[in-house]
C-alpha positions in Angstrom: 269.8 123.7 150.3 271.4 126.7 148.2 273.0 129.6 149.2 270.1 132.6 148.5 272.8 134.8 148.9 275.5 132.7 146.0 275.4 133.1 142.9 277.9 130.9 141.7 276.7 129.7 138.1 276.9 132.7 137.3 280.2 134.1 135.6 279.1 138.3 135.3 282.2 139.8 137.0 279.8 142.0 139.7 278.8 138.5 140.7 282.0 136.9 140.8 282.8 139.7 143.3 279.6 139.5 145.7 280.5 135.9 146.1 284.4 136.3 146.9 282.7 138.7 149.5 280.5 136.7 151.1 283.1 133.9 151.6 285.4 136.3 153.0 283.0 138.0 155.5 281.9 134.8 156.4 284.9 132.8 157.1 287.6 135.7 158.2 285.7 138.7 158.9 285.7 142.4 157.6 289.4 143.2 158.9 290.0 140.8 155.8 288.3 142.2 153.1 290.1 143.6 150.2 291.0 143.6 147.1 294.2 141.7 147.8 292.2 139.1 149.4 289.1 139.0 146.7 291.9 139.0 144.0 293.5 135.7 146.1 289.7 134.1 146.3 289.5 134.7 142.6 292.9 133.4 141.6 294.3 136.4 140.0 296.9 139.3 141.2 295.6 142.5 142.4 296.5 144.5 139.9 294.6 142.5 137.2 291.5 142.9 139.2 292.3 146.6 140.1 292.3 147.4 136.0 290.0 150.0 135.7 288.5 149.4 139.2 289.5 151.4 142.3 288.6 149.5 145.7 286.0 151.9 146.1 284.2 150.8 143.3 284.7 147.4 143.9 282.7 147.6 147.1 280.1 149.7 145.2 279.8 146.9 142.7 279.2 144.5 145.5 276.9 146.7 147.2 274.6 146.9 144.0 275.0 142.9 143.3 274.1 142.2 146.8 271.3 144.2 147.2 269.2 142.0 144.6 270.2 139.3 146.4 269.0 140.7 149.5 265.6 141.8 148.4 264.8 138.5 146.5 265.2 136.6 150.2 263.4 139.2 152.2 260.3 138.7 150.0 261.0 134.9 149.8 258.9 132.4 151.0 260.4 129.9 153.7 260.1 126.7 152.8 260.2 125.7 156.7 257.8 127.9 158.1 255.3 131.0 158.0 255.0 132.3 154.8 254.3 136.5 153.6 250.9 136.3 154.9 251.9 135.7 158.5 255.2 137.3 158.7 255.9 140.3 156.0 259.5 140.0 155.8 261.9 136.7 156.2 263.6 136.2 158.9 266.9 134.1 158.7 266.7 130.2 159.4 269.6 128.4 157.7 273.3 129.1 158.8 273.7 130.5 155.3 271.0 132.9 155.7 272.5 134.0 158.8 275.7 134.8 157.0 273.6 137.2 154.5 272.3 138.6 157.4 276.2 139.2 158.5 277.1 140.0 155.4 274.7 142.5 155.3 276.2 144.1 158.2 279.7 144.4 157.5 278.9 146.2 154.3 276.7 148.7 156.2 280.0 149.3 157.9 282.6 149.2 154.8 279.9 152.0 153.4 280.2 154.1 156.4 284.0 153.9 156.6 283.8 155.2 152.8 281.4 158.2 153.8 284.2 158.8 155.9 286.3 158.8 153.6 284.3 161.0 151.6 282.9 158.6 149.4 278.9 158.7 149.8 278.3 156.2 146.8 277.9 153.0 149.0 275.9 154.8 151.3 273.7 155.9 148.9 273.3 152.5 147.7 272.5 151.1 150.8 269.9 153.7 151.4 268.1 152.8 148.7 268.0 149.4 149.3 266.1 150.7 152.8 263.7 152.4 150.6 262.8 149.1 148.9 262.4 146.9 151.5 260.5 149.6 153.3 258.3 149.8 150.3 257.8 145.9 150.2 257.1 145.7 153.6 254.6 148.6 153.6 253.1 146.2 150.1 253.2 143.2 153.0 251.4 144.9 155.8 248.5 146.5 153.3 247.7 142.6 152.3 247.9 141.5 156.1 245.1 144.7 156.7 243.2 143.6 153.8 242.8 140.0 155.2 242.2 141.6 158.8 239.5 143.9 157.2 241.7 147.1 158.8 243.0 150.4 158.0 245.9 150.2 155.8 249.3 150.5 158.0 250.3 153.7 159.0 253.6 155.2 159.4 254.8 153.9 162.9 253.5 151.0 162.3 255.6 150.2 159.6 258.5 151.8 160.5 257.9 150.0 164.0 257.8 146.6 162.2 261.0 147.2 160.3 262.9 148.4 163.3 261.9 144.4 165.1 262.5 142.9 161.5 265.9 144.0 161.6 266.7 143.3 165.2 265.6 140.0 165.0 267.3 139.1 161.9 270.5 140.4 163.6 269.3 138.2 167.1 269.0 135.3 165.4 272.6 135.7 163.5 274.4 136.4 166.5 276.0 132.5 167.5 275.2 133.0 171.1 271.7 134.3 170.7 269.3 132.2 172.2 266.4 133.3 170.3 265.0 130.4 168.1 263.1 131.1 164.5 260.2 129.9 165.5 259.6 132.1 168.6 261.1 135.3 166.5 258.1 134.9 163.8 255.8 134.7 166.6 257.2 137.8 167.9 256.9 139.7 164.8 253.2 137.9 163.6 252.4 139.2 167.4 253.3 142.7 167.0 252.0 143.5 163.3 248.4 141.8 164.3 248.6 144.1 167.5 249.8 147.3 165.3 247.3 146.3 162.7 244.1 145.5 164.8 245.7 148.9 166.7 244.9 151.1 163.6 241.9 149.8 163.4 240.6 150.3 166.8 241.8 154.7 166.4 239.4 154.6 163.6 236.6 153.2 165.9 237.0 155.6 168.5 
């Protein structure tokens, strides 16, 4: 099965650099990511790929390219299991979803050490990217209450969903996790029917 994360026939330079990323993340770890190192996965010196590019901006680009990647799989259907009607957002199956979700990760981190730094810009791209799965997942749970005949979600319901969306992704990533997939979309079909028929039960009363 394909990488949802690779884009490799593709030859647009911001895609070039998400995927020297991810093969770095995945196979030495963040301590290894730079430019020297992308430039050595691409096959040219640093300097060349440092023309006009500082290796702030490089992460930047990769933030940006990534985070269409990301929120094409998170509204994907699984072609293993429940589909957006059960479970709102996808949770990672496949070894190479579990890299995206590690991916994912260490550039939360790069982004931080760049705030740091003093340089908000990959921060603010990652925030954004929260927005938008927030949103999706707020579009998610309003079909799930439509089909439930409920209340539309509320707040701490959705935020509530996203916080276990994002803990099990990472759960399931983790190599010594024990969690399985299927048991981690029961979890979280379990706790937006309970947060949903929840809602609906407040407007009973």
């Amino acid at each position: 099965m394909d990488s949802p994360f690779l884009r490799s026939d593709h030859a647009g330079y911001a895609e070039i650099l998400t995927d020297g990323t991810i093969h770095i993340l995945g196979a030495a770890g963040i301590d290894r990511w730079s430019v020297r190192g992308l430039a050595r996965w691409m096959k040219v010196t640093p300097s060349a790929l440092l023309n006009g590019y500082t290796r702030a901006r490089v992460l930047e680009i990769v933030i940006i390219s990534f985070e269409r990647r990301w929120l094409a799989w998170s509204a994907s259907d699984s072609m293993f299991g429940p589909s957006p009607a059960d479970v709102p957002l996808r949770l990672p199956d496949t070894e190479d979803e579990k890299l995206g979700v590690l991916v994912h990760t260490s550039l939360q981190q790069l982004a931080e050490a760049e705030r740091l730094r003093g340089n908000p810009a990959p921060t603010a791209h990652l925030a954004r990217l929260r927005r938008e799965e927030d949103a999706l997942l707020r579009h998610r749970l309003g079909q799930l209450a439509d089909r439930l005949e409920v209340s539309p979600p509320d707040d701490p319901v959705v935020s509530s969903t996203m916080a276990l969306v994002t803990g099990l992704r990472v759960a399931l990533a983790d190599p010594a996790a024990e969690l399985g997939w299927s048991a981690a979309c029961q979890t979280l079909r379990d706790h937006v029917t309970a947060g949903l028929k929840a809602g609906r039960r407040d407007l009973a009363s």
